[in-house]
Kinemage of the C-alpha trace (Angstrom):
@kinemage 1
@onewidth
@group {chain A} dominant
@subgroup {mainchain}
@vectorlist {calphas} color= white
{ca unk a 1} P 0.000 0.000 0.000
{ca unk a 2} L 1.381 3.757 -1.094
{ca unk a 3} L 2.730 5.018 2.106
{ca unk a 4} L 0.924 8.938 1.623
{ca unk a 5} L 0.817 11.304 4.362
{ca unk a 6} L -1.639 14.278 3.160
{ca unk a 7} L -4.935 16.154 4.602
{ca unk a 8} L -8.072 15.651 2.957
{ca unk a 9} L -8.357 18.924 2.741
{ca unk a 10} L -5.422 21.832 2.274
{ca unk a 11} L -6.834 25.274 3.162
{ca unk a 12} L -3.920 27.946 3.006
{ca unk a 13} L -4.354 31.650 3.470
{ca unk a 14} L -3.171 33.747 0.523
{ca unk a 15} L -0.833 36.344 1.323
{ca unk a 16} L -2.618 39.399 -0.715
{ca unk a 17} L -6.330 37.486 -0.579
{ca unk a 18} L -9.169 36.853 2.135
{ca unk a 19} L -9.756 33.965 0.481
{ca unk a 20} L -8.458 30.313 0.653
{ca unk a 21} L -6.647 28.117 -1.230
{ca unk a 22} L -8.362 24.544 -1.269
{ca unk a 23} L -7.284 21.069 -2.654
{ca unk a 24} L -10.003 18.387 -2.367
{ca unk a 25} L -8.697 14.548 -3.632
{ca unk a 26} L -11.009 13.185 -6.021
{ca unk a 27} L -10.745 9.981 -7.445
{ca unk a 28} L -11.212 11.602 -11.472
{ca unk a 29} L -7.145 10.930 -12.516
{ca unk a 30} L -5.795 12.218 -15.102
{ca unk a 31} L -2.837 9.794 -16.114
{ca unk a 32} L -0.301 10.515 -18.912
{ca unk a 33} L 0.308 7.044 -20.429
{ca unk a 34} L 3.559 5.996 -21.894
{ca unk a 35} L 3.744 4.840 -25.593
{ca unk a 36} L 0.028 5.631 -26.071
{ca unk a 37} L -1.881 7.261 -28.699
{ca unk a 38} L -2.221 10.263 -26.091
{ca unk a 39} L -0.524 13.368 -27.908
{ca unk a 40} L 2.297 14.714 -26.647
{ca unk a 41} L 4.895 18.085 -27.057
{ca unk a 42} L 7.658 19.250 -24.901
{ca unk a 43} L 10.799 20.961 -23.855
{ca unk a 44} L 13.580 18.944 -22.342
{ca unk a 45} L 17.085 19.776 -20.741
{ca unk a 46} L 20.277 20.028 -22.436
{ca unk a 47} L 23.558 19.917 -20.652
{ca unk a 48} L 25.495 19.583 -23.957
{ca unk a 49} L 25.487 19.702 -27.820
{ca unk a 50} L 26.226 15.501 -28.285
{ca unk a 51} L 23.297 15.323 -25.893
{ca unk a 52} L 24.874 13.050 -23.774
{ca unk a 53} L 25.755 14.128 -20.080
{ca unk a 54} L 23.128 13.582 -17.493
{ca unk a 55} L 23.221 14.336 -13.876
{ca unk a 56} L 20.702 13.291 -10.676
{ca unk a 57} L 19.737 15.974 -8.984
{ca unk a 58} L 17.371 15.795 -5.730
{ca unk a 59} L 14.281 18.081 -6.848
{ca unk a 60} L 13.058 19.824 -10.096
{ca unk a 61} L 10.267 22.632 -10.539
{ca unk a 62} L 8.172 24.160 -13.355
{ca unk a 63} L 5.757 27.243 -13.032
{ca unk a 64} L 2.642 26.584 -14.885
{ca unk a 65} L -0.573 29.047 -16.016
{ca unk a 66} L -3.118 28.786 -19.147
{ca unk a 67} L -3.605 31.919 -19.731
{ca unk a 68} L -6.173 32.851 -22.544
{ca unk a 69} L -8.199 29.092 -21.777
{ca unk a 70} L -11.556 28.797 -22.154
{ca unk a 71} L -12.236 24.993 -21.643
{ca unk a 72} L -15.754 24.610 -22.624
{ca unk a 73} L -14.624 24.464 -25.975
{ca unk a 74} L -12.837 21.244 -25.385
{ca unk a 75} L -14.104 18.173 -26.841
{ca unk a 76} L -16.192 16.644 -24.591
{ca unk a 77} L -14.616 14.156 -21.302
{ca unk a 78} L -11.185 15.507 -22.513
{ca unk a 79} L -8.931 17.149 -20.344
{ca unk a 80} L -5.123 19.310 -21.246
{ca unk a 81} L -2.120 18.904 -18.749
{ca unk a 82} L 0.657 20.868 -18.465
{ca unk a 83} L 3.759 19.836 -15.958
{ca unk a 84} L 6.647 18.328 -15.938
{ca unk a 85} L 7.996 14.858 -16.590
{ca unk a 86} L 10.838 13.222 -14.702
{ca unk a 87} L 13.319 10.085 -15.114
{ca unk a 88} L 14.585 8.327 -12.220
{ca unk a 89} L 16.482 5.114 -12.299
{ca unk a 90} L 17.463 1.735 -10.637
{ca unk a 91} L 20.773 1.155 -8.893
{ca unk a 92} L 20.457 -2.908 -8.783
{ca unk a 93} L 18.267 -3.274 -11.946
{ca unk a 94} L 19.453 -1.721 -14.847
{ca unk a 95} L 16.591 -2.328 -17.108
{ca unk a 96} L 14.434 -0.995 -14.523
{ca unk a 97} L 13.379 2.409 -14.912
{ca unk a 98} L 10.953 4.996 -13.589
{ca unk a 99} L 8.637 7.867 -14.788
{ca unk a 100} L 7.384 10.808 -12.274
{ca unk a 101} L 5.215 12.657 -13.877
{ca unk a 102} L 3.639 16.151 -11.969
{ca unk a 103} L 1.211 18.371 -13.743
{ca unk a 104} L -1.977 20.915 -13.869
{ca unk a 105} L -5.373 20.136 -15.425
{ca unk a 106} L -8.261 21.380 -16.843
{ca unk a 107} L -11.170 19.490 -17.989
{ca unk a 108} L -13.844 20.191 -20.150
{ca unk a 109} L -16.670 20.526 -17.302
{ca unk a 110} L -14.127 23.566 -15.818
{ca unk a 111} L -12.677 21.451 -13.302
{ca unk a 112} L -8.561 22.499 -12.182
{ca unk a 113} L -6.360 19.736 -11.189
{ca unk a 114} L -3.358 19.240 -9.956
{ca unk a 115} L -2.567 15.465 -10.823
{ca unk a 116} L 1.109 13.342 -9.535
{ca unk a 117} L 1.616 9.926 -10.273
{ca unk a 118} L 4.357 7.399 -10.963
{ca unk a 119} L 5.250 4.611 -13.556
{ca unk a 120} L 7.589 1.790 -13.346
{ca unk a 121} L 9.203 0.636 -16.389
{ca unk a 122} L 11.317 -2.461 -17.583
{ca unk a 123} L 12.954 -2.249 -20.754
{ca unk a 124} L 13.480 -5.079 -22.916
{ca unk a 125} L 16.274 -7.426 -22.219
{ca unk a 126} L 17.420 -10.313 -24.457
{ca unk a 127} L 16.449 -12.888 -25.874
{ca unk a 128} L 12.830 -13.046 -24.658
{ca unk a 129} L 11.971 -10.303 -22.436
{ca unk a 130} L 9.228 -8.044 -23.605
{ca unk a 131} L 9.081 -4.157 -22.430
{ca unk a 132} L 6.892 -3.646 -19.577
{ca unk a 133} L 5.345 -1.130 -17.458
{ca unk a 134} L 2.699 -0.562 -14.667
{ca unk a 135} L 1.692 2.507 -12.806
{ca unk a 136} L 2.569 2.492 -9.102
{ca unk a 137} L 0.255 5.549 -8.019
{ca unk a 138} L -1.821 7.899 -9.375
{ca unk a 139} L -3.391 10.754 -6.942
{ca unk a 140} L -5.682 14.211 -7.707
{ca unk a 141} L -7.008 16.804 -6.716
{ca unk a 142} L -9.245 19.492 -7.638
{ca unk a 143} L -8.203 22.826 -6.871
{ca unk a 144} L -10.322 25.666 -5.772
{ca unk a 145} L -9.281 29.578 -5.297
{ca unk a 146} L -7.012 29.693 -8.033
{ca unk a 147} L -7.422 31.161 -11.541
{ca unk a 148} L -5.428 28.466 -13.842
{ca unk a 149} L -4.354 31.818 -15.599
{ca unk a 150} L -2.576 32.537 -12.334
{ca unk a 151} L 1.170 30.911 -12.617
{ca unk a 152} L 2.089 28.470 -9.737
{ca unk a 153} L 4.893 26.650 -9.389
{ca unk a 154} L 4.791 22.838 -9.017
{ca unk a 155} L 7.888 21.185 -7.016
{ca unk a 156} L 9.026 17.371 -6.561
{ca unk a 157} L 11.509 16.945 -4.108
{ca unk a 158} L 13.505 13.578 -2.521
{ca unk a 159} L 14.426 13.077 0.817
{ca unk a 160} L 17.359 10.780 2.278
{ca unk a 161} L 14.489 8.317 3.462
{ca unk a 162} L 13.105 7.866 0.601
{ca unk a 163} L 9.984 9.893 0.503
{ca unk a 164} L 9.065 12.546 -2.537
{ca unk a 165} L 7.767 15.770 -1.767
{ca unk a 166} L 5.294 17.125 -3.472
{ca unk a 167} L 4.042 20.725 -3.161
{ca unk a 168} L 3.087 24.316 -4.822
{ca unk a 169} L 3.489 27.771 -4.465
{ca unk a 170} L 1.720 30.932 -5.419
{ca unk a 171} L 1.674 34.475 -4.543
{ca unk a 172} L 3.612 33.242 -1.051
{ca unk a 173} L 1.273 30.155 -0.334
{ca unk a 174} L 3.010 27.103 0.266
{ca unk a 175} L 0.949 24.189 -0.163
{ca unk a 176} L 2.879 21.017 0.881
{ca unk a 177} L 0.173 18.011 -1.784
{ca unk a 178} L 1.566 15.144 -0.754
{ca unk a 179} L 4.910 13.114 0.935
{ca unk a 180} L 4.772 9.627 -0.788
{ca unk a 181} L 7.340 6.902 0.116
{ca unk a 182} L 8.424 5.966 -2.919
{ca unk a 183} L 11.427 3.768 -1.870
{ca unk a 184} L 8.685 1.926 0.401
{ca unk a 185} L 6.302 0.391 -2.699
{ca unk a 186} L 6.622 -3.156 -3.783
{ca unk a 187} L 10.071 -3.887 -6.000
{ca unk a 188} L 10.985 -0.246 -5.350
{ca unk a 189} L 13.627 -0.565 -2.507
{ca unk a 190} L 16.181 0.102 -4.580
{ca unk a 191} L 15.457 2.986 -6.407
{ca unk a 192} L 17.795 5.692 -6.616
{ca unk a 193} L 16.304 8.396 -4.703
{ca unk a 194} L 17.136 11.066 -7.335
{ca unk a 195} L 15.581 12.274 -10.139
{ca unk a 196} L 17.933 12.570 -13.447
{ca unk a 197} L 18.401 15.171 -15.777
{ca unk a 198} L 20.102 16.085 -19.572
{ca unk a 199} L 19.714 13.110 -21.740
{ca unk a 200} L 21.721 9.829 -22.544
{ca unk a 201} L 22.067 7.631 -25.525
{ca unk a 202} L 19.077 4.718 -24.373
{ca unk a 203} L 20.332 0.892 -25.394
{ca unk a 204} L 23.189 0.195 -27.609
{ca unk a 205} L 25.235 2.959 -29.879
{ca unk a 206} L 25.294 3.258 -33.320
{ca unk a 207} L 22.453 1.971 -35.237
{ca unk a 208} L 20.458 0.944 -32.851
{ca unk a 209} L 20.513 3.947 -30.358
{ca unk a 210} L 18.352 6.615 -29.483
{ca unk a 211} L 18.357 9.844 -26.701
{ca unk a 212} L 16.263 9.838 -23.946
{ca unk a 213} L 15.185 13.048 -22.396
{ca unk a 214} L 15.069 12.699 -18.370
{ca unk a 215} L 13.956 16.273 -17.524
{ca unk a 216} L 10.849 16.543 -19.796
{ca unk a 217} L 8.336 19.711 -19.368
{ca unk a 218} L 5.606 20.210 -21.756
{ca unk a 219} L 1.460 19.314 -22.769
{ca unk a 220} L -0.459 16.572 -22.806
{ca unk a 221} L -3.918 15.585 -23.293
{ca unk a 222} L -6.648 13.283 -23.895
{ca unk a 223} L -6.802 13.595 -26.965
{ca unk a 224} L -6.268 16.475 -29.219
{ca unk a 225} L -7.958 19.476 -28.974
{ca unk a 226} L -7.422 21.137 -32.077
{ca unk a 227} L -9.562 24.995 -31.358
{ca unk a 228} L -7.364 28.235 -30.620
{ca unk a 229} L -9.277 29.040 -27.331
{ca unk a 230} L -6.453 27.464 -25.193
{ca unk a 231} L -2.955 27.911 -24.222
{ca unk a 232} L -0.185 26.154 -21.650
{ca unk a 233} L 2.562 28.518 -20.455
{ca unk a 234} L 6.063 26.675 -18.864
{ca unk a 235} L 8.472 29.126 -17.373
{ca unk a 236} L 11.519 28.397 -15.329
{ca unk a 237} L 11.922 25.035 -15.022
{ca unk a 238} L 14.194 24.426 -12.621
{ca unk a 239} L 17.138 21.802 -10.604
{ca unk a 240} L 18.478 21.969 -7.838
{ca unk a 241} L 21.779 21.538 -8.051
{ca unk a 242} L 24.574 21.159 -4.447
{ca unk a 243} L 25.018 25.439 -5.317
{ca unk a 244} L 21.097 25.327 -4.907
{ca unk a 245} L 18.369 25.834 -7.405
{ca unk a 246} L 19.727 26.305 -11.245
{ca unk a 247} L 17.522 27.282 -14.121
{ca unk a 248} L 17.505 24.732 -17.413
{ca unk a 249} L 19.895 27.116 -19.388
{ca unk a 250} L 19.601 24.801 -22.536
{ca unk a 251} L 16.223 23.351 -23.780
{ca unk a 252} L 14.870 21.755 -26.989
{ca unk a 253} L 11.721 20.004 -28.331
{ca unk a 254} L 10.291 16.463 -28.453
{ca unk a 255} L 6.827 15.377 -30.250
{ca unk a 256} L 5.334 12.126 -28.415
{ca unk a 257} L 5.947 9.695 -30.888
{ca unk a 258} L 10.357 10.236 -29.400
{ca unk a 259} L 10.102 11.469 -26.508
{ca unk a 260} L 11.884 8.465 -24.727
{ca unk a 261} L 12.446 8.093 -20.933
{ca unk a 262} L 14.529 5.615 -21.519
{ca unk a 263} L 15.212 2.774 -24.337
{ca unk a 264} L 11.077 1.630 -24.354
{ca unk a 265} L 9.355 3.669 -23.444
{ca unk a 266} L 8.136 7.266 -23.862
{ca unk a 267} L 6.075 9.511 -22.788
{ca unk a 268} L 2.336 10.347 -24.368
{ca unk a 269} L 3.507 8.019 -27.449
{ca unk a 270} L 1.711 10.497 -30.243
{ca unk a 271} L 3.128 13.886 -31.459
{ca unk a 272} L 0.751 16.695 -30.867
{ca unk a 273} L 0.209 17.849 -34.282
{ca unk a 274} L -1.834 21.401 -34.638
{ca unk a 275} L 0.236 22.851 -31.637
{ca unk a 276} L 3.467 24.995 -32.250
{ca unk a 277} L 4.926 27.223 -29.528
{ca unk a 278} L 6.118 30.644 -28.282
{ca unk a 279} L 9.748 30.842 -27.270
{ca unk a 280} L 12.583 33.475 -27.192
{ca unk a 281} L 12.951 35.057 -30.230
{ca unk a 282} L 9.862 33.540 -31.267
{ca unk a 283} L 8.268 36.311 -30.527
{ca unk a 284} L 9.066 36.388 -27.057
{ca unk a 285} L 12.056 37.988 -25.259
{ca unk a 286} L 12.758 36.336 -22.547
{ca unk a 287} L 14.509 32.703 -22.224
{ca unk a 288} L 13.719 30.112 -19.956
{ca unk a 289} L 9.459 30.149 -20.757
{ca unk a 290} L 7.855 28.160 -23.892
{ca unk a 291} L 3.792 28.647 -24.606
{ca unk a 292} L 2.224 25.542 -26.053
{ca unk a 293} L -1.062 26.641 -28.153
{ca unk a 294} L -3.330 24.983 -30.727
{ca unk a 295} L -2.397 27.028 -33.993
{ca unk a 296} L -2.626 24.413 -36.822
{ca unk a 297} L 0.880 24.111 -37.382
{ca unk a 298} L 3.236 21.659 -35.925
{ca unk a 299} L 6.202 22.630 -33.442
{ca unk a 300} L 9.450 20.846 -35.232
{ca unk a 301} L 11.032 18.015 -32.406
{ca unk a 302} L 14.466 19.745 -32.435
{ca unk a 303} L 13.590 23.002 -32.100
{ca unk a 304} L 16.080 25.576 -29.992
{ca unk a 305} L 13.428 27.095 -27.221
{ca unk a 306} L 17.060 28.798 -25.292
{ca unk a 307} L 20.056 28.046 -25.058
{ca unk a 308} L 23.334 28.831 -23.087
{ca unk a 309} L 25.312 31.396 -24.612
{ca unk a 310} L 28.592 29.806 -22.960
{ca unk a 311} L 27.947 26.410 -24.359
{ca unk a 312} L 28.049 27.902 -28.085
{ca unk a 313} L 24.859 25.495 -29.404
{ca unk a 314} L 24.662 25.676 -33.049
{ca unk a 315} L 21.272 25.235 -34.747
{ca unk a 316} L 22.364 23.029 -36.955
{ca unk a 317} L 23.145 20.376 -33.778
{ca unk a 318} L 19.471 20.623 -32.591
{ca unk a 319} L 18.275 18.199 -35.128
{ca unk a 320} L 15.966 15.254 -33.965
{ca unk a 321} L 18.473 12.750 -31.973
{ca unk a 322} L 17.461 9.689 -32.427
{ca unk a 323} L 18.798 6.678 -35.073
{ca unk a 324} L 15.657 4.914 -35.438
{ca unk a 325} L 14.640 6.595 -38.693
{ca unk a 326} L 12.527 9.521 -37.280
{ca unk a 327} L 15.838 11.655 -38.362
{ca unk a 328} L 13.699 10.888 -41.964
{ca unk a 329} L 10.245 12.116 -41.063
{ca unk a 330} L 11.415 15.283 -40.056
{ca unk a 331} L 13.514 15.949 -43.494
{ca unk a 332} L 16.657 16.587 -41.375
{ca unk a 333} L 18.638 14.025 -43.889
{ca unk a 334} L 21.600 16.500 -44.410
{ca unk a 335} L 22.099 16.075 -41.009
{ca unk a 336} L 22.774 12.347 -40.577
{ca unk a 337} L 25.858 11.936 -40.827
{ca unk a 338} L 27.027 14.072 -38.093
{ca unk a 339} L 24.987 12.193 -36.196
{ca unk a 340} L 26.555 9.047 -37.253
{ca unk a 341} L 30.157 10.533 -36.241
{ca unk a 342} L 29.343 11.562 -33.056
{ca unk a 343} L 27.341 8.138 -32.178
{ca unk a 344} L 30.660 6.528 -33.421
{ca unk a 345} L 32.721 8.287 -31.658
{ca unk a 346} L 30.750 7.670 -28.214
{ca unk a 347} L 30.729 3.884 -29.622
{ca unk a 348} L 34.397 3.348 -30.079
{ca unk a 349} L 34.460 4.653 -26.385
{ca unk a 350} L 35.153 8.185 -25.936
{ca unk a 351} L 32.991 9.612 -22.855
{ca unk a 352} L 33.180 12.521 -20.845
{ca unk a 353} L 33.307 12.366 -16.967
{ca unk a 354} L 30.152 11.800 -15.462
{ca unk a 355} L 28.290 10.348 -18.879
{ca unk a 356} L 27.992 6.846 -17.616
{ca unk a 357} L 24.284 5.853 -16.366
{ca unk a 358} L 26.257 2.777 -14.596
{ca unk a 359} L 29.111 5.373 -13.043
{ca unk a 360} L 26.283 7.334 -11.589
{ca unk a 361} L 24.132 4.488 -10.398
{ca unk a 362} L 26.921 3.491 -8.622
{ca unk a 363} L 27.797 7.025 -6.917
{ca unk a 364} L 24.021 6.840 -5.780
{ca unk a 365} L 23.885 3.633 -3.559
């Protein structure tokens, strides 16, 4: 049984209101599946142009508002999320893998969520074992004296013991959701109690490789709701680093049909076609926020949202990473074979410190 420790109800003064903050559970989920037909777009964390250095880190956050949303045009019993999307790994298992996924909803009735749940995944091993993957928890709760236009942060944290954290924060409330024991649930004793970040080459090298993306923040929904009367607005996501809490300085895009957690599995499993974005320079000014809207056209996987100015990213490197072929569907061909040098080049056995997942599994027992 989930070990959660959480009031039925959370009532929390506001700051600069007279009015209360309230979180009711309700038993209405709202589950992002993996490799589903559930479409999918996102952001995810770069800590270098070969996209492929990752780090654990103890906590991430994302600040979240739909600004400009008027659900009652959504198709009916369909419902738009907007969060963000977590890795975390195994330190006896390697083919064991997990998925923390923290988000806002709306609903087509009105309703404002705030949904948390966790996957488990196994990849495939040889020569019979199948990918697998079952949901360990899945917890919600409607939210009442907040305008989903109103940005609040969402944060996941671990703890030494094994617990995750799970709260928000907006105009100075502090509303601690829920302290799960993650390391507690069935088969999950040896988890590393860290979340990961940047993104890895999944499975083999070169040609049977692809990237996963561990820090993931983007939209999801039930199903696509292709009208203009909606928006999803990500700003700041965040780690928190031993120097304390570091902005993603580096982020590109995913669709759902590659946006791998690890070698299986991904998350959604359907691009969101119809939905492109707003990022810096695109109009906006400011790095470090992308807004997710239903427009018609399709937001590239690939796509520069920021980027570091010390790390020198080129455009031309922020192609689709994968080597499964989906380098074709995008029309990127021209840029195949630098993808094929650098994928040799990690083959024949060049790696930076800190780019093993098995190196870092073992600094986390």
């Amino acid at each position: 049984m989930t070990l959660l420790a959480i009031a039925s109800l959370v009532a929390v003064s506001r700051v600069e209101a007279a009015d209360t903050i309230e979180l009711t559970p309700t038993d209405e989920h709202h589950v992002i599946e993996l490799n589903s037909n559930q479409p999918y777009v996102a952001g995810y964390h770069v800590n270098s142009p070969d996209l492929n250095v990752l780090e654990s880190v103890p906590a991430t956050a994302i600040t979240v508002s739909f600004p400009s949303t008027d659900s009652s045009y959504f198709p009916s019993d369909s419902w738009l999320g907007a969060g963000m999307f977590v890795q975390a790994q195994d330190y006896r298992f390697k083919h064991v893998d997990y998925a923390f996924y923290t988000m806002f909803v709306l609903d087509s009735s009105g309703g404002f969520f705030v949904d948390l749940g966790l996957h488990q995944t196994r990849e495939s091993t040889a020569p019979i074992q199948t990918p697998t993957e079952s949901l360990l928890y899945a917890y919600t709760w409607q939210i009442l004296g907040i305008d989903p236009a109103t940005p609040v942060t969402l944060l996941a944290r671990w703890d030494t013991e094994g617990f995750v954290h799970y709260s928000l924060s907006t105009d100075g409330a502090n509303i601690s959701i829920a302290s799960i024991n993650v390391a507690a649930l069935p088969n999950n004793d040896s988890i590393i109690r860290r979340f990961f970040a940047g993104t890895y080459i999944a499975g083999t090298a070169f040609p049977l490789g692809h990237y996963a993306y561990y820090f993931q923040f983007g939209v999801v929904s039930s199903k696509i709701i292709a009208d203009n009367h909606w928006s999803a607005r990500l700003k700041e996501p965040k780690i928190l680093r031993q120097t304390g809490w570091q902005l993603v300085e580096t982020a590109w895009t995913t669709q759902g049909d590659i946006a791998y957690l690890d070698y299986d599995w991904m998350w959604g499993g359907a691009p969101y076609n119809g939905v492109s974005a707003q990022y810096q320079r695109n109009p906006l000014e400011n790095p470090y926020e992308v807004i997710f809207s239903f427009t018609g056209k399709t937001l590239s996987p690939g796509t520069i949202l920021w980027q570091s100015q010390s790390l020198q990213f080129s455009s031309s490197a922020a192609v689709s990473p994968t080597f499964h072929g989906e380098i074709f569907r995008i029309g990127r061909k021209p840029f195949l074979l630098i993808e094929l040098i650098v994928a040799l080049g990690l083959w024949i056995g060049e790696a930076a410190p800190f780019r093993s997942r098995k190196e870092i599994k073992e600094r986390q027992r």
